[in-house]
C-alpha positions as a Markdown table, in Angstrom:
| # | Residue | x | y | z |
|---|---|---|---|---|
| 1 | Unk | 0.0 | 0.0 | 0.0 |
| 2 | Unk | 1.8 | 3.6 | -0.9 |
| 3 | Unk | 2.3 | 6.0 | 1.4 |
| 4 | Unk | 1.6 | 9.6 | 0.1 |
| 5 | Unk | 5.5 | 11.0 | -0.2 |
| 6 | Unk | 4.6 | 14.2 | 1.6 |
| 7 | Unk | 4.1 | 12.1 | 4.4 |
| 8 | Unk | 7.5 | 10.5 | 5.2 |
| 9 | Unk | 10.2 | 12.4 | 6.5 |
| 10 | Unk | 13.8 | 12.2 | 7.3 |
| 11 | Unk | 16.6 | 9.8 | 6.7 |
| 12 | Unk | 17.3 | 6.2 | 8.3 |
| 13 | Unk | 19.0 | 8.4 | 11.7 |
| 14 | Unk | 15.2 | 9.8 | 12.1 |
| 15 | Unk | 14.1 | 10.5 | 15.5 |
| 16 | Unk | 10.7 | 10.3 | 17.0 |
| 17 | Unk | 9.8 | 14.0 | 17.5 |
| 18 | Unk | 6.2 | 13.6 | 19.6 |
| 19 | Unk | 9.0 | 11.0 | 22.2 |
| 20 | Unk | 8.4 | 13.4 | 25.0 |
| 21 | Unk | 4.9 | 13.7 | 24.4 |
| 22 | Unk | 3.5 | 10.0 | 25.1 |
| 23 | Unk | 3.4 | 10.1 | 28.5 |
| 24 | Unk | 0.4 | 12.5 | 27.9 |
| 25 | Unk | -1.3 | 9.3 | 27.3 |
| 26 | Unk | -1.1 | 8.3 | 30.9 |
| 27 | Unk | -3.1 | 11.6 | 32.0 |
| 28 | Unk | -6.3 | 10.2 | 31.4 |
| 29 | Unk | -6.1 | 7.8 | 35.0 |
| 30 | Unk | -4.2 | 10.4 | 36.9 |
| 31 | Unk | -6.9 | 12.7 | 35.8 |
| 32 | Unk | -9.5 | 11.0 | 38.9 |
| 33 | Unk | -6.8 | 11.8 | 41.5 |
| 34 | Unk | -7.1 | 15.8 | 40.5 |
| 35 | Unk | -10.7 | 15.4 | 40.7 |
| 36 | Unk | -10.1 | 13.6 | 44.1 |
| 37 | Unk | -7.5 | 16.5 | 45.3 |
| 38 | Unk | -9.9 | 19.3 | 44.3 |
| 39 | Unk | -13.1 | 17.9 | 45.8 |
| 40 | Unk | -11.2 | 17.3 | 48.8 |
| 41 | Unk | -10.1 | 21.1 | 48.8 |
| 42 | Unk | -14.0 | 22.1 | 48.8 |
| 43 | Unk | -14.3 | 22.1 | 44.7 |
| 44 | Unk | -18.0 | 20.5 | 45.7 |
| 45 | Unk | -19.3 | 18.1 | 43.8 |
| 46 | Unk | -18.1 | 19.2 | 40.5 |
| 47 | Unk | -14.9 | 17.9 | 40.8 |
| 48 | Unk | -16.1 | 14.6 | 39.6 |
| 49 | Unk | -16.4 | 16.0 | 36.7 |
| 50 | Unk | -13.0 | 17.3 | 35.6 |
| 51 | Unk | -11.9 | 14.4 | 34.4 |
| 52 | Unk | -14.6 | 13.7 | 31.3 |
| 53 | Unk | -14.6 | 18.0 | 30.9 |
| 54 | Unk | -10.8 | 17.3 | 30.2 |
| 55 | Unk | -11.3 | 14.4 | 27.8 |
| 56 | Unk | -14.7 | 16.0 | 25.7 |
| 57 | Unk | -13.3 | 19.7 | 26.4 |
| 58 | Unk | -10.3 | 20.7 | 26.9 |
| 59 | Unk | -8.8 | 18.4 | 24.4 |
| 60 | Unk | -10.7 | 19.0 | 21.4 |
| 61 | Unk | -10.1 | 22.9 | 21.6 |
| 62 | Unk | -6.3 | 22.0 | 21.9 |
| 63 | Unk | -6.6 | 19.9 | 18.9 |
| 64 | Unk | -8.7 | 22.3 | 17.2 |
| 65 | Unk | -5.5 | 25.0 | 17.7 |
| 66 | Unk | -2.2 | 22.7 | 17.1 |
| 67 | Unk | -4.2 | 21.0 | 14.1 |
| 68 | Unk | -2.7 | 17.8 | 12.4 |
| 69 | Unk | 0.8 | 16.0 | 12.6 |
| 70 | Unk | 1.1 | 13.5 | 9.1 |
| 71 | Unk | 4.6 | 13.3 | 9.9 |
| 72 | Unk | 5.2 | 9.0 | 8.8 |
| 73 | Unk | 8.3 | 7.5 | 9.9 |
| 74 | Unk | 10.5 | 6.5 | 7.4 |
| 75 | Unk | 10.2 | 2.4 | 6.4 |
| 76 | Unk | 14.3 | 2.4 | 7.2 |
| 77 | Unk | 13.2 | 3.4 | 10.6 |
| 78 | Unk | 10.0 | 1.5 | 11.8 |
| 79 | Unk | 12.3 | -1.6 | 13.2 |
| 80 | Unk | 14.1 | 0.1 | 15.5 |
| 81 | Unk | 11.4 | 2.2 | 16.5 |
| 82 | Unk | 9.2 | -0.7 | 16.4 |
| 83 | Unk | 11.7 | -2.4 | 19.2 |
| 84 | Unk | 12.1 | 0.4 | 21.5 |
| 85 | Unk | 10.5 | -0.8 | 24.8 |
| 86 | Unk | 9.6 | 2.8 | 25.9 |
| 87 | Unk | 6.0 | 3.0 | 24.0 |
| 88 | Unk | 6.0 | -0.5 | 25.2 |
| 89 | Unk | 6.1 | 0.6 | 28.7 |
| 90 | Unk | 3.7 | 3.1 | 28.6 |
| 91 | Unk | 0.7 | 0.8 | 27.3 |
| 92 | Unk | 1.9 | -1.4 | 30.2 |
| 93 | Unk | 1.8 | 1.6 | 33.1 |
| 94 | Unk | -1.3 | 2.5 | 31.6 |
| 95 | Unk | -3.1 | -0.5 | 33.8 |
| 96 | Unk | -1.9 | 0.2 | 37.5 |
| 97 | Unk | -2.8 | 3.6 | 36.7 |
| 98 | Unk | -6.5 | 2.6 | 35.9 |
| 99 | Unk | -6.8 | 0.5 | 38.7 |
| 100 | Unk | -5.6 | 2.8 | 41.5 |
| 101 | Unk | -8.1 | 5.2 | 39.9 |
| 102 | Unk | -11.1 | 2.3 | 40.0 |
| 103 | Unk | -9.9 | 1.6 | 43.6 |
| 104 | Unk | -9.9 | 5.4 | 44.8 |
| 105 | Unk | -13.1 | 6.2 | 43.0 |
| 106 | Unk | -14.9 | 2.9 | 44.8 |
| 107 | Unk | -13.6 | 4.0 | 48.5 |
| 108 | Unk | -15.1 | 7.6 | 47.2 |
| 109 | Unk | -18.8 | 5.8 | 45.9 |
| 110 | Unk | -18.7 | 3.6 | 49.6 |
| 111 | Unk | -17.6 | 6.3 | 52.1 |
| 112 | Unk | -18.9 | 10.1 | 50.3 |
| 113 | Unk | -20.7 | 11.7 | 51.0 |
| 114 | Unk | -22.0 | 12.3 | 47.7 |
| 115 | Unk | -24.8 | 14.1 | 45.8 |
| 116 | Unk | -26.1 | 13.0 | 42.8 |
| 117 | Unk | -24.3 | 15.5 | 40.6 |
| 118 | Unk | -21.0 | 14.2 | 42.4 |
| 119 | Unk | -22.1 | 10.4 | 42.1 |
| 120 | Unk | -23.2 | 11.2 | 38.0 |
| 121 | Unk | -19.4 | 12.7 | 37.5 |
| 122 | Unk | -17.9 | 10.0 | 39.6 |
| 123 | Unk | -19.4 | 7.1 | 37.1 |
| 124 | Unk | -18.7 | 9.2 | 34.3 |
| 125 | Unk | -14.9 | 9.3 | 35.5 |
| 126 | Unk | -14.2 | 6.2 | 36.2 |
| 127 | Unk | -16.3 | 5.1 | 33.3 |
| 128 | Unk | -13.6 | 7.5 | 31.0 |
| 129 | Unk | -10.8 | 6.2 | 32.3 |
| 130 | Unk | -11.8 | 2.2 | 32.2 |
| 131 | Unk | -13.3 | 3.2 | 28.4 |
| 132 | Unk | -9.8 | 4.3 | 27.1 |
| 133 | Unk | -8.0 | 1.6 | 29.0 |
| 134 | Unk | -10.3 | -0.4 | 26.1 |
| 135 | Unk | -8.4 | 1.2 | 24.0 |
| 136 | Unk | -5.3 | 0.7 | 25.6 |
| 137 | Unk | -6.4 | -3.1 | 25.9 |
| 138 | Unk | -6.9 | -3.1 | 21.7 |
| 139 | Unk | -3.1 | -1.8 | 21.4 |
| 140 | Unk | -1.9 | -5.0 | 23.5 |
| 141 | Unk | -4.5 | -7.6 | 22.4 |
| 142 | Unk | -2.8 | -7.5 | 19.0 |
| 143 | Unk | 0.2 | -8.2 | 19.7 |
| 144 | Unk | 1.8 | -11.5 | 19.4 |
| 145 | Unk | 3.6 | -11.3 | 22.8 |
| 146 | Unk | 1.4 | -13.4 | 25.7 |
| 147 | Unk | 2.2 | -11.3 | 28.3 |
| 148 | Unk | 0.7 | -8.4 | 26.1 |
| 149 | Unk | -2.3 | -10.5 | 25.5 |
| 150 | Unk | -2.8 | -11.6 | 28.9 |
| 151 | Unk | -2.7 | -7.6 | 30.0 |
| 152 | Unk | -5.3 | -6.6 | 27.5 |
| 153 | Unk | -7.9 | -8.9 | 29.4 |
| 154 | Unk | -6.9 | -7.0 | 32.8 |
| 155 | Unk | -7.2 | -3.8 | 30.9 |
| 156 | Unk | -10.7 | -5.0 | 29.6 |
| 157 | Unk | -11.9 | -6.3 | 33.3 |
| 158 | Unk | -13.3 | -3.3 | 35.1 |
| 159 | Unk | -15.6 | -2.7 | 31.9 |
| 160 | Unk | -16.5 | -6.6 | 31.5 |
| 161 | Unk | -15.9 | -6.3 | 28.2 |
| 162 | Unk | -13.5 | -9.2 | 28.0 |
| 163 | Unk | -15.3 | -10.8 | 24.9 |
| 164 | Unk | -13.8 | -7.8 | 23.0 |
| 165 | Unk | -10.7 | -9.4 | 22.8 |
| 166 | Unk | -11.9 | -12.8 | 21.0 |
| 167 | Unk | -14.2 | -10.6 | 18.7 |
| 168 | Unk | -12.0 | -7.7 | 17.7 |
| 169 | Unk | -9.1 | -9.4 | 16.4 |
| 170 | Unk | -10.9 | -12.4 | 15.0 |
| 171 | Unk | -14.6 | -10.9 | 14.1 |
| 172 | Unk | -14.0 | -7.5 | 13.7 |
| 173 | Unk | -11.0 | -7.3 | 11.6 |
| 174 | Unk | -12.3 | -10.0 | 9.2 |
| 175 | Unk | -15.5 | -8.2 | 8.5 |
| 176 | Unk | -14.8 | -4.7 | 8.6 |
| 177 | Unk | -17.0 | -2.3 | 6.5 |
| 178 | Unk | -19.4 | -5.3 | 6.0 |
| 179 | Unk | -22.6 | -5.7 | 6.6 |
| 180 | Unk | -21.7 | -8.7 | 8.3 |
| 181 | Unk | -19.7 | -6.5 | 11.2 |
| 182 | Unk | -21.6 | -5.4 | 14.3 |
| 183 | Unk | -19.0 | -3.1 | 14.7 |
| 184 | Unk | -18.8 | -1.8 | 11.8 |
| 185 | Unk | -21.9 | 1.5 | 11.4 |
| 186 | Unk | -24.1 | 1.9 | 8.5 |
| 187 | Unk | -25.0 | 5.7 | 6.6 |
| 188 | Unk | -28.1 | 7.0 | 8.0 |
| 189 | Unk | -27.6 | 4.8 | 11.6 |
| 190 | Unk | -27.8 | 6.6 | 14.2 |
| 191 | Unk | -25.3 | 5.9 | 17.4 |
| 192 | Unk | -28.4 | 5.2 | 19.6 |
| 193 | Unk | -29.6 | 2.7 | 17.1 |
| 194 | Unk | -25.9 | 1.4 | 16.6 |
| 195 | Unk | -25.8 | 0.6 | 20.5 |
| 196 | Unk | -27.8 | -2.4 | 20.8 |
| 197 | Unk | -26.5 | -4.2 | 17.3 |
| 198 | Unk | -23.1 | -3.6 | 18.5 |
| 199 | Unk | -23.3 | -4.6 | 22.3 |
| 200 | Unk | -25.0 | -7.7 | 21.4 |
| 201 | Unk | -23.9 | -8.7 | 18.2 |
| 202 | Unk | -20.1 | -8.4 | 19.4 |
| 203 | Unk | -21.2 | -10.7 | 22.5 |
| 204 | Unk | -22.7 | -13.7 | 19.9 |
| 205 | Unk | -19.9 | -13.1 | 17.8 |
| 206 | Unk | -16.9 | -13.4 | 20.5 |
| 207 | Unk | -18.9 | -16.7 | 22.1 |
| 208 | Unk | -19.5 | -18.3 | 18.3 |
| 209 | Unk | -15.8 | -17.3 | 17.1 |
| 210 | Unk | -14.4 | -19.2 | 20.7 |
| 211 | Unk | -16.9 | -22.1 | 20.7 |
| 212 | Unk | -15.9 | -22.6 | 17.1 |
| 213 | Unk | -12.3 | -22.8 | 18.1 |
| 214 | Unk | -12.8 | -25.1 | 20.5 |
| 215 | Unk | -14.9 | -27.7 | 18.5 |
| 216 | Unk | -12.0 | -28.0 | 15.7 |
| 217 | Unk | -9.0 | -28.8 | 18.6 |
| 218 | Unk | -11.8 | -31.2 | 19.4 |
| 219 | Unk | -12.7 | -29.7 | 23.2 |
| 220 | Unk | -15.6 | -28.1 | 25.3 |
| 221 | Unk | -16.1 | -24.9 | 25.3 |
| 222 | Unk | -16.1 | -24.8 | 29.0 |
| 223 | Unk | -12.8 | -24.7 | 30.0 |
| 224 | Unk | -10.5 | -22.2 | 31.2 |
| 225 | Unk | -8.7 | -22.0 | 28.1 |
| 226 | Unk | -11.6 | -20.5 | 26.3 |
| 227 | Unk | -10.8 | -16.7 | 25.9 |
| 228 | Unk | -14.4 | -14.8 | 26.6 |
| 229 | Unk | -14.6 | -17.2 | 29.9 |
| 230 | Unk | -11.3 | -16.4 | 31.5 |
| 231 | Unk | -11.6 | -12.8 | 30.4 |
| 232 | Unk | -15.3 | -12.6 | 32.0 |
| 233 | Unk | -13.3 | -14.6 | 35.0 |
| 234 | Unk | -10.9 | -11.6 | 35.4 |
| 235 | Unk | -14.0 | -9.4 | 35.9 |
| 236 | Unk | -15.4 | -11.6 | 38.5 |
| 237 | Unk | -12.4 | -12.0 | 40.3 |
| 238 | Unk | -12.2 | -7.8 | 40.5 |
| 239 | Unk | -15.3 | -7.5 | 41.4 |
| 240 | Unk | -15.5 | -9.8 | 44.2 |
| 241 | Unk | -12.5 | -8.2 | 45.7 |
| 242 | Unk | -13.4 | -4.7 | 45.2 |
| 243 | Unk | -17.3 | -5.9 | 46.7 |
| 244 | Unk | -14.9 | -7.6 | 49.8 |
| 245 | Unk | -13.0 | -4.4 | 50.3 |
| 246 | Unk | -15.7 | -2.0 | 49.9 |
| 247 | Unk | -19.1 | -3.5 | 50.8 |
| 248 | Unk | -22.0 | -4.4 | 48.3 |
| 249 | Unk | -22.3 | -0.9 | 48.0 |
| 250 | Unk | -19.9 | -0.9 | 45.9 |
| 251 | Unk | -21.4 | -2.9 | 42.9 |
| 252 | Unk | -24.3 | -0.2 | 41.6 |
| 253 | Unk | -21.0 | 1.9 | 40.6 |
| 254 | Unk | -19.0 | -1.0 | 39.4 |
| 255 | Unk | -22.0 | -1.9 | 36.8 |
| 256 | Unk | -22.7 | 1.8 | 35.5 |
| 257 | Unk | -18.9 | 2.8 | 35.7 |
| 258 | Unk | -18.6 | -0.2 | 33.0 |
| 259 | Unk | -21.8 | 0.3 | 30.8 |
| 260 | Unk | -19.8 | 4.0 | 30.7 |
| 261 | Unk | -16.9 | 2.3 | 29.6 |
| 262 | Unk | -17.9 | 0.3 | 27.0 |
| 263 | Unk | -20.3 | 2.3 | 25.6 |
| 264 | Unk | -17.2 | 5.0 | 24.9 |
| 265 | Unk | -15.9 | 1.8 | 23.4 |
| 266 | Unk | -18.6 | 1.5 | 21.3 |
| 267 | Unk | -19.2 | 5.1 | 20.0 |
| 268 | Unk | -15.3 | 5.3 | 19.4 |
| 269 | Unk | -16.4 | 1.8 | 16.6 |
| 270 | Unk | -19.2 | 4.2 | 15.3 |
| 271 | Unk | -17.5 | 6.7 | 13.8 |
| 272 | Unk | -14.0 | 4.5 | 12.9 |
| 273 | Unk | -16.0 | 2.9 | 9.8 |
| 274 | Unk | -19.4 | 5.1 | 9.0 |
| 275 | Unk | -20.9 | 4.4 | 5.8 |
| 276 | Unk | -17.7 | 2.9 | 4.6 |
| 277 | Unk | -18.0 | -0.8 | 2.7 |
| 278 | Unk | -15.7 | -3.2 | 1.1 |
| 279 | Unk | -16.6 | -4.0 | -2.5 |
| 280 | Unk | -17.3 | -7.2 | -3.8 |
| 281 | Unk | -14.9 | -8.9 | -6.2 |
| 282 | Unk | -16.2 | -10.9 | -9.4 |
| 283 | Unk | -15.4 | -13.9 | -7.6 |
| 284 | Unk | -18.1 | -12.4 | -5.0 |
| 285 | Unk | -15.7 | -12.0 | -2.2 |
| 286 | Unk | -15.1 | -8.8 | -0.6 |
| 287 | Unk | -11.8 | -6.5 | -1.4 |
| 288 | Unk | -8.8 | -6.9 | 0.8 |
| 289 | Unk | -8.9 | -4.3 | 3.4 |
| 290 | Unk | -7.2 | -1.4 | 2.8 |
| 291 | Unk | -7.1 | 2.6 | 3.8 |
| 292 | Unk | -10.4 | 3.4 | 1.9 |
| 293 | Unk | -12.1 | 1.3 | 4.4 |
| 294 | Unk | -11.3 | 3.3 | 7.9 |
| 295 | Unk | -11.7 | 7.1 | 9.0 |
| 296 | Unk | -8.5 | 8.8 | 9.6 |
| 297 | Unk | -7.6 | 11.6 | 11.8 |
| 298 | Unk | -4.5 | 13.0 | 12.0 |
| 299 | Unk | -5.0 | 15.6 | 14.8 |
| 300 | Unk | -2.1 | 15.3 | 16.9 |
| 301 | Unk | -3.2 | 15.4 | 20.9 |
| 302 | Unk | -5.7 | 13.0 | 20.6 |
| 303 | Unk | -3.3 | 10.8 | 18.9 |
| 304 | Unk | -1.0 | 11.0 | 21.3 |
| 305 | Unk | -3.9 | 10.6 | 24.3 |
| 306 | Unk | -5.1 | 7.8 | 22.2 |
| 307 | Unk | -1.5 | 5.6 | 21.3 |
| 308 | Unk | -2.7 | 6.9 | 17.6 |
| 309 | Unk | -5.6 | 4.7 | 17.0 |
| 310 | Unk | -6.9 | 7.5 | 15.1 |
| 311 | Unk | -4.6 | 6.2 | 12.2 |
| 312 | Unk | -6.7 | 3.2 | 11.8 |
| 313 | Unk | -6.6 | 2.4 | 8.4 |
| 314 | Unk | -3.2 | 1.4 | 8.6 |
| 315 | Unk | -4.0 | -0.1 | 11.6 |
| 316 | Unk | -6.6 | -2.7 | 9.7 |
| 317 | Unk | -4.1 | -2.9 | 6.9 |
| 318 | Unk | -1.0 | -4.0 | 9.4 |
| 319 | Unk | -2.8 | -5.0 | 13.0 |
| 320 | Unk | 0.6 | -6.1 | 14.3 |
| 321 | Unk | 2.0 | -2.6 | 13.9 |
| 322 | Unk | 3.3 | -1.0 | 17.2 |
| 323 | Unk | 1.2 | 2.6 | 17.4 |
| 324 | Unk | 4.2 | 4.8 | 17.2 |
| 325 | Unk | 5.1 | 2.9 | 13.8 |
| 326 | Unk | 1.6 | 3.8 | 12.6 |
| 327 | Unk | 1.0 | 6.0 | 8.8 |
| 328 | Unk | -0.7 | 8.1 | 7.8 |
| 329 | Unk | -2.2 | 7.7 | 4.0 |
| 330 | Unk | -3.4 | 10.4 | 1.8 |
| 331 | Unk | -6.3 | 7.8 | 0.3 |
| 332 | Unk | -7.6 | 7.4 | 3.8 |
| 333 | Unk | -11.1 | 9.1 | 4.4 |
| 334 | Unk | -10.7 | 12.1 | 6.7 |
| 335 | Unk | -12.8 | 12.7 | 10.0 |
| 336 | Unk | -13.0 | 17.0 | 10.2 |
| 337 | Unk | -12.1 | 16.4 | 14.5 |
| 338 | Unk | -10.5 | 14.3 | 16.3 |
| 339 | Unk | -12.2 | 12.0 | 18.3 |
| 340 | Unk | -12.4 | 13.4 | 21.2 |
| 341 | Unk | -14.7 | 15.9 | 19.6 |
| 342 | Unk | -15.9 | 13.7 | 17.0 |
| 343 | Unk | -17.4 | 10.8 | 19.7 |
| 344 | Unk | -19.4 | 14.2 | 21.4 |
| 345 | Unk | -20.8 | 14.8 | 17.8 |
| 346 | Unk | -21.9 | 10.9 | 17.8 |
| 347 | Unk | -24.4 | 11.6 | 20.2 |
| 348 | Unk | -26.2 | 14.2 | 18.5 |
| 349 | Unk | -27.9 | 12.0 | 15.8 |
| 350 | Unk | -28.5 | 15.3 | 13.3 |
| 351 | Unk | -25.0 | 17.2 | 13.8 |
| 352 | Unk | -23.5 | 13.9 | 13.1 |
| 353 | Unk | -25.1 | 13.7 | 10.3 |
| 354 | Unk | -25.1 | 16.5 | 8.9 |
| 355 | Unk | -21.5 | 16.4 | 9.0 |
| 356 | Unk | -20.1 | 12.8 | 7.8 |
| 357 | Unk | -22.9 | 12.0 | 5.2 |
| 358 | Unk | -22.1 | 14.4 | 2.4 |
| 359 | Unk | -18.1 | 13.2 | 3.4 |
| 360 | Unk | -19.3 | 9.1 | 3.0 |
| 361 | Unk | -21.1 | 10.2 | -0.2 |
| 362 | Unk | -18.2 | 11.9 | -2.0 |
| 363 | Unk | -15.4 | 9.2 | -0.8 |
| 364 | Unk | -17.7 | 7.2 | -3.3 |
| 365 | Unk | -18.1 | 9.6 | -6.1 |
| 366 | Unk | -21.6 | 10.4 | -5.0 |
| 367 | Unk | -22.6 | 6.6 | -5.7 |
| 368 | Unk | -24.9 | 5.7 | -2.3 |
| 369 | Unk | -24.9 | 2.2 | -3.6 |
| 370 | Unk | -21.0 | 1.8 | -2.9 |
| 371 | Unk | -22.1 | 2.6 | 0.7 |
| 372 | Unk | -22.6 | 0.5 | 3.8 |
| 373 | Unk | -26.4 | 1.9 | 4.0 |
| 374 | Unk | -29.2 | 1.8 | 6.9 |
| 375 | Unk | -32.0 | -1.2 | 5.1 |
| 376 | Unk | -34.7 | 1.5 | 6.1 |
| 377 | Unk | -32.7 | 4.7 | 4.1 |
C-alpha cells in the first residue's frame, strides 16, 4: 500500500519528534486523582467531573489550535522504532494507573458523601478512564507477545468487556465495513440505534468465534482455556475483591462505571468505519482491506492521548503494527475532529449527520450504492 510521499520524512537516523509527548497518554487515569484532590479542597461536587470536561473539552479545543501532525516515519526506521520498549512501557503503566483510579473512586462511591451530581461525575470518571483503557487493551490484544495478550484482558476487566478481545481481532477485523460487522456502522444509523446491534452482536460473535475454536481442537467450550470465559473470569475475580474491600455498595457503581466504559468503546467503533464498505470482487468475495475502508484523523493530541488509534486504516491494513510505527495515508477518508470531539458529535444524531454524510457520499463519487447503507434509508 503507498504512502503519500509528503508524508515521510527524514533519513534512516530519524528520531521520533512527539517521544516526550507519550506520556500525555497516561493523564487520562491520573486525571481521577485531581478530581479527588480538588473535591477534597472544597471544589464540591463538581470535581467529579474534571476528568470527562478534560477528555470532551479541553482536548478538542487543543486539537482544534495545534491541528494535524502526518509526519510518517521512514520504512528504514519503523524496526528500530518498532523495538524500542519505551512505547511499550507506557501501554503497560497504563493498567496500574487505571486501577488505583477504579480503587480510589470505589472507596469515594462507599464512604462520600455524595450528591447525585458528584455520584453522576464520579461514574462518568471512572467510566472515561476504564473506556480508554479499552483502547489501551486493543493496542496489546494485537500483539503476538502473551504477556501483552494476557494484560489486554486486565485492561478489559473493570468494563466486563472481556469478549472484545476474541471478537475484535478475529470478528472484527475480518469483517470490517461489512454488513456482516456489528461493529462496523451503516449511513443513516444513528449511534443510539448502533448501541444495541453492537453490544449484542459483538457478544454472539466473540462466544460463536471461541466455541468454534474449540470444537475443531476437538474440546468443550467450558474450560479455562476458552478466551471470553477467562476474560469474564478476570472481571469476577475484580469485582468480588473490590465488593470484599468496599461492601456491596460498591457494585451499583461497578455496573454503571462499565456500561460507561464500554459504551465509549462503542461510539469510538461508530465513527472509525461510518458508511464505509468493502466492494465485492467478481469472484463475490469482498476487497482486501485497505485505507479506503477506515476514518482517519490525524490531529495530533488525541493521537497522542489515544496511542494513535486515530490512524486506523493502517491499523486494519497491518494489525501487528506498534502505534508509534503507525502511517498516515493520503487515500484514507478524513474525519473533520479528532475524536475526542468527534465521539461528542456521535451523540447528537442530526449534527452527526449532517457532518459525515455528504463526506461518505463523496469518498464514493456520489454513488450511495457503494455505501454501507441503513435497510430503512
Amino acid at each position: 500500500m503507498a504512502v503519500d510521499a509528503d508524508l515521510t520524512v527524514g533519513p534512516a537516523d530519524w528520531r521520533d519528534r512527539r517521544k516526550p509527548l507519550w506520556p500525555l497518554a497516561l493523564l487520562v487515569p491520573a486525571l481521577p486523582f485531581v478530581g479527588f484532590a480538588v473535591w477534597r479542597a472544597g471544589g464540591g461536587a463538581w470535581a467529579w467531573w474534571l476528568t470527562p470536561a478534560v477528555v470532551f473539552g479541553l482536548i478538542p479545543v487543543i486539537d482544534l489550535l495545534l491541528g494535524d501532525d502526518r509526519q510518517n516515519p521512514p520504512e528504514e526506521a519503523v524496526p528500530r522504532l518498532a523495538a524500542d520498549g519505551y512505547y511499550r512501557w507506557l501501554t503497560y503503566l497504563y493498567l496500574p494507573a487505571q486501577y488505583a483510579a477504579l480503587v480510589l473512586c470505589c472507596a469515594v462511591w462507599t464512604r462520600g458523601p455524595l450528591s447525585v451530581a458528584g455520584a453522576a461525575g464520579l461514574v462518568a470518571t471512572v467510566g472515561v478512564v476504564n473506556g480508554i483503557a479499552i483502547n489501551t487493551a486493543h493496542e496489546l490484544g494485537h500483539k503476538r507477545e502473551r504477556v501483552e495478550r494476557w494484560l489486554s484482558k486486565v485492561a478489559l476487566a473493570p468494563t466486563g468487556y472481556g469478549h472484545f478481545y476474541v471478537e475484535h481481532n478475529r470478528g472484527h477485523h475480518v469483517r470490517v465495513a461489512t454488513r456482516e460487522d456489528p461493529a462496523s456502522s451503516r449511513l443513516g444509523e444513528s449511534f443510539w440505534a448502533f448501541w444495541p446491534r453492537t453490544v449484542l452482536g459483538s457478544l454472539r460473535s466473540a462466544w460463536r468465534l471461541e466455541t468454534n475454536r474449540s470444537r475443531v481442537r476437538g474440546r468443550s467450550p467450558w474450560t479455562h482455556r476458552n478466551d471470553v470465559l477467562n476474560a469474564w473470569a478476570l472481571t469476577l475475580v475484580g469485582y468480588a475483591a473490590l465488593t470484599l474491600t468496599f461492601g456491596p455498595a460498591v457494585l451499583p457503581f461497578l455496573l454503571l462505571q462499565a456500561v460507561v466504559g464500554f459504551s465509549l468503546l462503542e461510539v469510538v467503533n461508530y465513527l472509525e468505519h461510518y458508511g464505509l464498505a468493502r466492494q465485492r470482487t467478481a469472484a463475490g468475495r469482498y476487497e482486501k482491506i485497505d485505507a479506503r475502508h477506515s476514518w482517519n484523523s490525524d490531529r495530533a493530541v488525541t493521537n497522542v492521548f489515544l496511542f494513535q488509534l486515530q490512524r486506523h486504516s493502517d491499523h486494519h491494513a497491518n494489525p501487528l503494527r506498534r502505534y508509534q510505527t503507525l502511517r498516515s495515508f493520503d487515500t484514507s477518508p478524513q474525519l473533520p475532529a479528532g475524536y475526542a470531539t468527534m465521539v461528542v458529535v456521535a451523540l447528537v444524531p442530526p449534527l452527526w449527520r449532517r457532518l459525515m454524510d455528504h463526506r461518505v457520499l463523496a469518498h464514493y463519487g456520489g454513488d450511495r450504492t457503494r455505501a454501507n447503507v441503513q435497510a430503512r434509508r
